[in-house]
FIBATOR-561592 format. One record per residue (C-alpha): residue number from 1; residue in three letters; x, y, z. Coordinates in nm, 2 decimals. Layout:
NUM/Ala/X/Y/Z .
...
***
This chain:
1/Unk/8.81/9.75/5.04 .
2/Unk/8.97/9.85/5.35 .
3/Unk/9.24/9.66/5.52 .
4/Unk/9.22/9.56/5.92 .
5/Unk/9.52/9.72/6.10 .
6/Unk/9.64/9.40/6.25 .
7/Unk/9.97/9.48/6.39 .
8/Unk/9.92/9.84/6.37 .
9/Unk/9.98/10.05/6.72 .
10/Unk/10.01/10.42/6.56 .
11/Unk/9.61/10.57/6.62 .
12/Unk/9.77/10.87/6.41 .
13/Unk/9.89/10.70/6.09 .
14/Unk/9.54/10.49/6.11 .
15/Unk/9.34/10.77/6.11 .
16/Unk/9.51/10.96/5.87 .
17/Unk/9.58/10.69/5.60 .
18/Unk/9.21/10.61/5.56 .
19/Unk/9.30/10.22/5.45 .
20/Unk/9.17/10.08/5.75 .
21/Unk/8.88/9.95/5.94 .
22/Unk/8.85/10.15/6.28 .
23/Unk/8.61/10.02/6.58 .
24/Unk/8.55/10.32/6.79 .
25/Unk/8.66/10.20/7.12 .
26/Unk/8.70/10.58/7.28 .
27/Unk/8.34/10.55/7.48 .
28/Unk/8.61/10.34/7.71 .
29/Unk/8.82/10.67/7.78 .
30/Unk/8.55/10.84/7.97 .
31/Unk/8.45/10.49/8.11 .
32/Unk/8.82/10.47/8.28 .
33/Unk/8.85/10.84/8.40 .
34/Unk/8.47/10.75/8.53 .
35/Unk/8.68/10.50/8.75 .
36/Unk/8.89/10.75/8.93 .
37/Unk/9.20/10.54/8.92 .
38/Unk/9.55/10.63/9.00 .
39/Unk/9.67/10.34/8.86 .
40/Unk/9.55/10.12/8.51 .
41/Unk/9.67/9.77/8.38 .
42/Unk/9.52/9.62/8.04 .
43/Unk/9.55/9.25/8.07 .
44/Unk/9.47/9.10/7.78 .
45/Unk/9.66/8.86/7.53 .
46/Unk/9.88/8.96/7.25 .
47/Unk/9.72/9.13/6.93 .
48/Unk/9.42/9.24/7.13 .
49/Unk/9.51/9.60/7.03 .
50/Unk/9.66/9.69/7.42 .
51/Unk/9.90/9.91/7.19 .
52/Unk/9.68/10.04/6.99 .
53/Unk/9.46/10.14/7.29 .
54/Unk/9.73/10.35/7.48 .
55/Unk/9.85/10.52/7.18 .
56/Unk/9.50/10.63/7.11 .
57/Unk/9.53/10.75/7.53 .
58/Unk/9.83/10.95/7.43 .
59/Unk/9.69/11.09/7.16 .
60/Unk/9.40/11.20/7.34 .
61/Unk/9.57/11.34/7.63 .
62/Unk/9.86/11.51/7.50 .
63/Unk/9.90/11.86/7.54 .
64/Unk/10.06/11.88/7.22 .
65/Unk/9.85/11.75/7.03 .
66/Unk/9.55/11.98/7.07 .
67/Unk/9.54/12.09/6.72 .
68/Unk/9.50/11.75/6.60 .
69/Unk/9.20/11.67/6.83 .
70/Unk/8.92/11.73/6.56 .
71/Unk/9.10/11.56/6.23 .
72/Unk/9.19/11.25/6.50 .
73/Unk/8.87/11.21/6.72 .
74/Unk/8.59/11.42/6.53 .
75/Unk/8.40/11.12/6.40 .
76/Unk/8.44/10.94/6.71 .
77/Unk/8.22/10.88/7.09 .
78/Unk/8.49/11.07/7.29 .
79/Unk/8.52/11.36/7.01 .
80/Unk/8.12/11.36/7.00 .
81/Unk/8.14/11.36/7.41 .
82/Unk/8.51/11.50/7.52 .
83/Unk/8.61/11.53/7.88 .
84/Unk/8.77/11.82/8.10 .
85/Unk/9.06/11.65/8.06 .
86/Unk/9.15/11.59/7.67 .
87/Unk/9.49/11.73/7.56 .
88/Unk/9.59/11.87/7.92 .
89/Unk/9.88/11.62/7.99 .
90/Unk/10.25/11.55/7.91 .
91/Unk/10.33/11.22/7.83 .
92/Unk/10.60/11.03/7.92 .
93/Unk/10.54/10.70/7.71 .
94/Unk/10.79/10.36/7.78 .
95/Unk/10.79/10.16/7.53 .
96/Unk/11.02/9.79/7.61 .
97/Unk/10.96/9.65/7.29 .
98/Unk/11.31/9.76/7.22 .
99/Unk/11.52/9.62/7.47 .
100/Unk/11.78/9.38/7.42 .
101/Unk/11.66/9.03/7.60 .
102/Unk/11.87/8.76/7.39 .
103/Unk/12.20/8.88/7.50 .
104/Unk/12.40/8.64/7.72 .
105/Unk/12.54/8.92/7.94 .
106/Unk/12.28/9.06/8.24 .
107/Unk/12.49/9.36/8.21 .
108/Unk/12.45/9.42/7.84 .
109/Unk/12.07/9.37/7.94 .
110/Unk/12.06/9.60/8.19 .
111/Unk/12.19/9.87/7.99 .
112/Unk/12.01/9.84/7.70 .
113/Unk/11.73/9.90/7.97 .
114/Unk/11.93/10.19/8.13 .
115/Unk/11.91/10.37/7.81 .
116/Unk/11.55/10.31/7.70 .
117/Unk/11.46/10.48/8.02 .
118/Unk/11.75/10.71/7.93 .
119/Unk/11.58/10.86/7.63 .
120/Unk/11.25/10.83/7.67 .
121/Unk/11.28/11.07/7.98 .
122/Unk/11.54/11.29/7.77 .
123/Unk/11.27/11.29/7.51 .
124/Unk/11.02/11.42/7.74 .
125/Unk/11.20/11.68/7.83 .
126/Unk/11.29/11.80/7.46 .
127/Unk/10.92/11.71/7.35 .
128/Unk/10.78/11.96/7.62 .
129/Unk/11.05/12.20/7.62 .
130/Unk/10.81/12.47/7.42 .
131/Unk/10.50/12.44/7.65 .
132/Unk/10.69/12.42/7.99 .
133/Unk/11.05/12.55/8.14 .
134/Unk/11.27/12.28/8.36 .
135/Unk/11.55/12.36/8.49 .
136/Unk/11.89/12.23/8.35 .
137/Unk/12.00/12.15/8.70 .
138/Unk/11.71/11.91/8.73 .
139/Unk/11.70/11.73/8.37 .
140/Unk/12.10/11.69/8.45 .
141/Unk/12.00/11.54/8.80 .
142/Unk/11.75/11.34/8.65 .
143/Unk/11.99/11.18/8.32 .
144/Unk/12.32/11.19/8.51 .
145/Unk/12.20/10.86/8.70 .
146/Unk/12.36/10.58/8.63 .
147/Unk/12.06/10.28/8.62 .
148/Unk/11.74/10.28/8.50 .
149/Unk/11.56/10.26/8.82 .
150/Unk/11.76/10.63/8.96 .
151/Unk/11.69/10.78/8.65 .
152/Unk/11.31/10.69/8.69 .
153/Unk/11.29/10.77/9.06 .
154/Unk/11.50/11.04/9.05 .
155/Unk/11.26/11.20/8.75 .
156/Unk/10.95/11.08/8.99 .
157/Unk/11.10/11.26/9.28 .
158/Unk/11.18/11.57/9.09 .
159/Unk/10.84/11.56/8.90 .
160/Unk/10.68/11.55/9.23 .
161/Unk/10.91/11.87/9.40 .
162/Unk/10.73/12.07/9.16 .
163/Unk/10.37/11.96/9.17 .
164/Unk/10.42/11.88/8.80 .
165/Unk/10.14/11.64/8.67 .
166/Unk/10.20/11.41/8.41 .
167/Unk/10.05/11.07/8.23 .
168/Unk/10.26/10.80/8.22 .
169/Unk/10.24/10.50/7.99 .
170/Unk/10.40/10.15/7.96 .
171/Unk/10.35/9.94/7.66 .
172/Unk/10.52/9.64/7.59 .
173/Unk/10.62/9.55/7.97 .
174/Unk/10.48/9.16/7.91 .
175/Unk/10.69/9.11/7.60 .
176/Unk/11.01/9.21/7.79 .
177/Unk/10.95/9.00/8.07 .
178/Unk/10.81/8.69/7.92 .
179/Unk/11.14/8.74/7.68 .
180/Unk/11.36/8.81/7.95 .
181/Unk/11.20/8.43/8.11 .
182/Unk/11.23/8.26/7.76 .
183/Unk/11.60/8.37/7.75 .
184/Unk/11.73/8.35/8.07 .
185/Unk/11.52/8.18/8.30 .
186/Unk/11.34/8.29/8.62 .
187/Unk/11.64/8.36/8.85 .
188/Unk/11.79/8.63/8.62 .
189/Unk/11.42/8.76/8.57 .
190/Unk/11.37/8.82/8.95 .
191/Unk/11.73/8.97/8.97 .
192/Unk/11.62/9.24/8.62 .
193/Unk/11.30/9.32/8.78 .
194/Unk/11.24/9.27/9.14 .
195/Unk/11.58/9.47/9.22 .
196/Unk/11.59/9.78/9.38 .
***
């Protein structure tokens, strides 16, 4: 009998273990690129597979991942029906689920956000190192910032200089913030996220 993946986010290890139910929900992929949006949110409460959903994104978009296009989506809608733009992307995926929010100190905080951005953008650069060449002078302009919010803007800016297209993905945004108001209140949650 198989198992439901509750609390399962990895479309890859789903797939692949063949232990689980899967409901083919990648119609929805050609449904939001349909949409011609810049910009997507998924607002919908916890364990309603908003995880699950963007790593199935990632793995359909990722450059790197062509190879694995047929073994991951053959049986489904979107591998039945791909569109022009499966597998062409770089992804730079934040993931907050890591962050330090019970600490007392807003500095500890605030670093422990510093370097999630860190290394997920120093990750993008190693992960994509094979397919495309940056420049050390601009990964080194990009990492040498000092707070989370230069390192992302400066990596925007930079991204942008060069006409380089990417997809960008936040998961786990809501449980930072709502831990960040549990813990601390709404005062220090305005002065984590509303700063410049």
């Amino acid at each position: 009998m198989k198992k439901i993946p509750y609390g399962l986010a990895n479309f890859e290890s789903i797939k692949e273990d063949n232990q689980y139910y899967f409901v083919d929900k990648t119609k929805y992929i050609e449904k939001i690129e349909n949409l011609g949006s810049k910009f997507l949110f998924f607002l919908r409460p916890r364990r309603f597979g908003k995880s699950l959903f963007l790593s199935i994104l990632e793995h359909y978009y990722d450059i790197n991942r062509k190879e694995q296009f047929d073994s991951l989506f053959g049986d489904t809608y979107i591998g039945k029906n791909p569109t022009k733009h499966r597998n062409s992307l770089p992804i730079l995926k934040l993931n907050f689920s890591g962050i330090e929010t019970t600490e007392k100190s807003i500095d500890k905080i605030q670093k422990s956000f510093t370097l999630n951005i860190f290394n997920s953008i120093k990750n993008f650069f190693t992960t994509y190192a094979k397919i495309y060449t940056f420049k050390q002078e601009t990964i080194e302009r990009v990492l040498k910032q000092p707070t989370a919010t230069e390192i992302l803007n400066t990596f925007i800016s930079e991204m942008k200089g060069i006409n380089f297209s990417y997809y960008l993905m936040i998961d786990e945004y809501d449980n930072f913030a709502n831990n960040i108001l549990i813990h601390h209140g709404d005062n220090i949650y305005k002065e984590l996220t509303h700063s410049v």
